[in-house]
C-alpha positions in Angstrom: -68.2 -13.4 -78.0 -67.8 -12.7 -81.9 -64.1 -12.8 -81.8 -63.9 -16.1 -79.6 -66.0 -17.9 -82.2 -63.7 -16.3 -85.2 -60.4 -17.4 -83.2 -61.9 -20.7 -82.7 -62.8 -21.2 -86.2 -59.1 -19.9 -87.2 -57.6 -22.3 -84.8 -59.6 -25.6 -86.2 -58.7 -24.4 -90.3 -55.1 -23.6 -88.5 -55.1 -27.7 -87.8 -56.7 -28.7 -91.2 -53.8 -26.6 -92.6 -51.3 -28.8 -90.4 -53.4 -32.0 -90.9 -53.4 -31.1 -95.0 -49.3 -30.4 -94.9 -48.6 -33.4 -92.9 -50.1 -35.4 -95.6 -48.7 -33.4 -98.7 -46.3 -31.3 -97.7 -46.5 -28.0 -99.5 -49.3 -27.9 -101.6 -49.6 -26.8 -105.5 -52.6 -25.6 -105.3 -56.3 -24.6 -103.7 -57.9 -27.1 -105.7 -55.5 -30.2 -104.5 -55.8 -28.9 -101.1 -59.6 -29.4 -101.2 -58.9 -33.0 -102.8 -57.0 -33.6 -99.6 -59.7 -32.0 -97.2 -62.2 -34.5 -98.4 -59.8 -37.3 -98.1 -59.5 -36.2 -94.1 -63.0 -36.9 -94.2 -64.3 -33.3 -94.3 -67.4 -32.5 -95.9 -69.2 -29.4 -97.3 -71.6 -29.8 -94.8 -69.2 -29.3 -92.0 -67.6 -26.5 -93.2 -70.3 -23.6 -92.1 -70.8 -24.6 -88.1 -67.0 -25.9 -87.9 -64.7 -23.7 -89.7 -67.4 -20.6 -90.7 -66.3 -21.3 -94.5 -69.9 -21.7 -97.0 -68.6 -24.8 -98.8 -64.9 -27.0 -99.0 -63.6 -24.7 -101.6 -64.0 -21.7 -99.4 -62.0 -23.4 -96.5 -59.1 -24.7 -99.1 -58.1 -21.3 -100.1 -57.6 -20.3 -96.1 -55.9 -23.2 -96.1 -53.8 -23.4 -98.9 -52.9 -19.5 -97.7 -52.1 -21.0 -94.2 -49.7 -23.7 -95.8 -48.0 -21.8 -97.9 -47.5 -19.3 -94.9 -46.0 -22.3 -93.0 -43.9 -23.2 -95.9 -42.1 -19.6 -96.4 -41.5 -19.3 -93.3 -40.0 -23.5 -93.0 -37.8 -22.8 -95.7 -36.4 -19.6 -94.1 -35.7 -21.4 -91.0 -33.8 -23.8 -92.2 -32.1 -21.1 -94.6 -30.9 -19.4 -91.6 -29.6 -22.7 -90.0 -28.1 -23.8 -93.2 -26.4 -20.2 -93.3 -25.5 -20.4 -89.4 -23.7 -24.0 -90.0 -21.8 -23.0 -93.1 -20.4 -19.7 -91.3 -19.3 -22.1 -88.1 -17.7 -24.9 -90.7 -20.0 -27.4 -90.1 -21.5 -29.1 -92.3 -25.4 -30.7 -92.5 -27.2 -32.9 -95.0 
């Protein structure tokens, strides 16, 4: 039961995270992600019974972990396919 209400908590501050990078992209820091988190309409309130984080701040730094996460591994993806396209002679902007 515990670890079905951790994985559910992980998979709504998993969204947040995509909800936060569709908005900024990759973010500078905690602090501007939980600027961003209030702008979705988020509130401390919220963030015990829906994400299992004490306050907004709390939630920010899983998220700003999360997005940064997402970023590494974006940018080796498209590394590897920049790499892959240059060794076959094409070429992509």
């Amino acid at each position: 039961m515990r670890e079905e209400y951790i994985s559910q908590h992980m998979r709504k501050i998993e969204k947040v995270a995509d909800e936060v990078m569709e908005k900024i992209g990759n973010p500078i820091s905690a602090l501007q992600v939980a600027a961003v988190i209030e702008s979705l309409g988020y509130r401390h309130v919220d963030c015990s019974v829906e994400f299992g984080r004490s306050n907004i701040f709390e939630l920010s730094k899983d998220v700003y972990r999360i997005c940064k996460l997402k970023a590494r591994s974006d940018k080796k993806v498209k590394k590897r396919i920049r790499n892959f396209t240059w060794r076959k002679g094409m070429a992509i902007s």
